[in-house]
N, C-alpha and C positions, 0 to 999 in steps of 0.2 A: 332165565329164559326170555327173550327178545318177541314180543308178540305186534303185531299191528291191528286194529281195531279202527272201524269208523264211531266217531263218537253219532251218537243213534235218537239220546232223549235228552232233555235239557239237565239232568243232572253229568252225563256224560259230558254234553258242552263245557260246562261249569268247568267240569275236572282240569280241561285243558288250557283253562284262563292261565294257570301260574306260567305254565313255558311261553303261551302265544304272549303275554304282556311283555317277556323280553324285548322281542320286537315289533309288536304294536302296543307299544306303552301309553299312550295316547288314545285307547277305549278302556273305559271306567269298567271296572269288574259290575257293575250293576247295571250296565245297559249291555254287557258281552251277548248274555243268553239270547236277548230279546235281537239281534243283530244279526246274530250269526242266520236266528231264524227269520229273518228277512231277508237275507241273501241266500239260505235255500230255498226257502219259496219264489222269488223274483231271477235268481241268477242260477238256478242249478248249482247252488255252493256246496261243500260237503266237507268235514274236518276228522281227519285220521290221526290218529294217536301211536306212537312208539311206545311201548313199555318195555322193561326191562327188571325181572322180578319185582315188577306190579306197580312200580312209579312210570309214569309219565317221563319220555330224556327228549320228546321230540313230535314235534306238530305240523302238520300241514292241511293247510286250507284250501280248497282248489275247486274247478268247474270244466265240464263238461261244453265243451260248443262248438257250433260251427257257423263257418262265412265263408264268402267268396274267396279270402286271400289263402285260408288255411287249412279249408277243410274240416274236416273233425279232428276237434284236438283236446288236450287236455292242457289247462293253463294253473297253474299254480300261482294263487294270490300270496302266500304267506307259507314260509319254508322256516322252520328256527327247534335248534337244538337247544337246550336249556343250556346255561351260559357254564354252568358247574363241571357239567360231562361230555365238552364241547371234544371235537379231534377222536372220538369211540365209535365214529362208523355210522351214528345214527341216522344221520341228514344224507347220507349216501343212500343208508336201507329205505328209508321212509320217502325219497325220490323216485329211486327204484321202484316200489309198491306203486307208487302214483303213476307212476308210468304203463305199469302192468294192466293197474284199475283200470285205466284209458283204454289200454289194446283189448282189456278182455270187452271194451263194451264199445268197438268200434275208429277205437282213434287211431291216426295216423300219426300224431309227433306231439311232443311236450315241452310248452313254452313258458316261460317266467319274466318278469322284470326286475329288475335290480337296482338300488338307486345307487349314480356314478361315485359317492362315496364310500360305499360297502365293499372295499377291495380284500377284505376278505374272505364274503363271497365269494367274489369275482374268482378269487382263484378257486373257490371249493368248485363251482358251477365248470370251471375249465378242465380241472381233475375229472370233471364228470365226466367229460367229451361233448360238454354242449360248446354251439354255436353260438358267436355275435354276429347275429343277425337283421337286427333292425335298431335303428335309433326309435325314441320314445318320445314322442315332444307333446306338450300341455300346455293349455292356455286358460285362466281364470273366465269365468263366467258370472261375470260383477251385477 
């Protein structure tokens, strides 16, 4: 049975470390906890879990906001299906849910980034029926 869940206490976070380090492999399981809840306190972050008779298949991290360009939206930081049970629907259901979250509490559209070498994404995101819609450009702050 396929369930979605916001992870809620820091053991809940915890839980979610194995799938999110596929693709933020680059934060230490032992600063995870303490991060995540910095960016819900400061960003409006929030991190929902995919289960799938009771394991973890899929994660997403995301926030809640608005500006002048966009209105109220919902932005997803960090999208990833655990690399085992990839192509099983997950990162489609657990988009969807995100989506939902958003409308039930206001938002108008759901945005993400992607880096220009994750063209497998790319196509999942295209399957979805999103838009390319904005270049993303960054600059060091030395």
């Amino acid at each position: 049975m396929v369930e979605i869940k916001l992870a809620e206490t820091d053991q809940d976070v915890l839980a979610t470390y194995r799938v999110m380090s596929q693709l933020r492999g680059h934060v230490r399981e032992e600063d995870y906890v303490a991060q995540i809840a910095h960016q819900r306190e400061h960003d409006n972050y929030a991190v929902a879990a995919l289960f799938d008779e009771g394991v973890i298949r899929a994660v997403a991290g995301f926030r809640l906001a608005t500006g002048l360009a966009l209105g109220h939206y919902v932005y997803i930081d960090d999208l990833v299906s655990d690399s085992q049970v990839r192509s099983k629907g997950y990162g489609s259901r657990l988009m969807a849910w995100v989506g939902e979250y958003g409308k039930a509490r206001g938002c108008t559209s759901l945005h993400l980034d992607s880096g220009v070498q994750r063209h497998d994404a790319h196509r999942f995101y295209l399957r979805e029926r999103m838009d390319i819609v904005f270049f993303h450009f960054r600059s060091a702050l030395d």
